[in-house]
N, C-alpha and C positions, 0 to 999 in steps of 0.2 A: 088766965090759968087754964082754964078750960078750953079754950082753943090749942095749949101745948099739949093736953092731955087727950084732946081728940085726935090730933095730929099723929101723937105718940100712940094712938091705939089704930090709929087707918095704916098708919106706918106698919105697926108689927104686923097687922091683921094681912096686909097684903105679902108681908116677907114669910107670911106662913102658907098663907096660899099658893106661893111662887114655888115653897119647899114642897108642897103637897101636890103639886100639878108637874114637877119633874118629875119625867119617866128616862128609865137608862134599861136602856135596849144591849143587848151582847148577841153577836152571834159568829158561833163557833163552825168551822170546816173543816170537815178532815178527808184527806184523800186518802186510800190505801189502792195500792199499786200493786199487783203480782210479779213476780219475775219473770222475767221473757227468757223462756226454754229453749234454748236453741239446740234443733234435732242434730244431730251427730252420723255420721256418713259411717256406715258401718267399716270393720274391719278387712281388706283387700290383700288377697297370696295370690301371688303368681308362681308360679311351679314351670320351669323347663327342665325337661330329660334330654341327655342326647348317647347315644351308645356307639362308639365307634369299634369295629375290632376288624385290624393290621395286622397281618401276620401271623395271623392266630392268637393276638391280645385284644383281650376285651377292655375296651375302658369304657367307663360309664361316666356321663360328668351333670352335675344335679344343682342347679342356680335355684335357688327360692328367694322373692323379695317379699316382703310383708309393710306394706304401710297402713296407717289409719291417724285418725287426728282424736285427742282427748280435749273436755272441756271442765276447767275446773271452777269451783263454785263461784270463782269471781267473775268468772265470763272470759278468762285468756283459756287461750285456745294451744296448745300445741300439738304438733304435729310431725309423726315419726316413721321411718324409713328403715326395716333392717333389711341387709339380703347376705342370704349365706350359701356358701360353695362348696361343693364336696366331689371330691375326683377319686375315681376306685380306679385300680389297675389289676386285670389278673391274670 
């Protein structure tokens, strides 16, 4: 009887030990990441004049084209082109 009773106490004695010599370890990462800026090409007009006058008429004729590219929070990019005409005659 006393050898189940020492048995049953080396027994416990070491499954407490086992409990009390377990370490748990965590370890945490965190990235944070800024967003990548991408600079933007300023806005670009070209302007032609041209003036012609035949016969005593004057015309005048005025191309403007305007491009430049926009970028929206998501990172798409688009990109736009207007160009406008104007003819005088007098």
């Amino acid at each position: 009887m006393t050898r189940i009773w020492l048995a049953a106490t080396t027994a416990l004695t070491l499954m407490a030990g086992a409990a009390v010599a377990q370490t748990t370890t965590e370890t945490t990462t965190t990235e944070t990441r800024s967003p990548v800026i991408v600079p933007v090409a300023p806005q670009v007009t070209q302007t032609t004049n041209q003036r012609t006058v035949e016969n005593g008429v004057v015309t005048d004729h005025t191309k403007s084209t305007t491009s430049g590219t926009t970028v929206s929070p998501y990172g798409d990019t688009t990109t736009t082109r207007r160009t406008t005409e104007t003819t005088t005659v007098r």
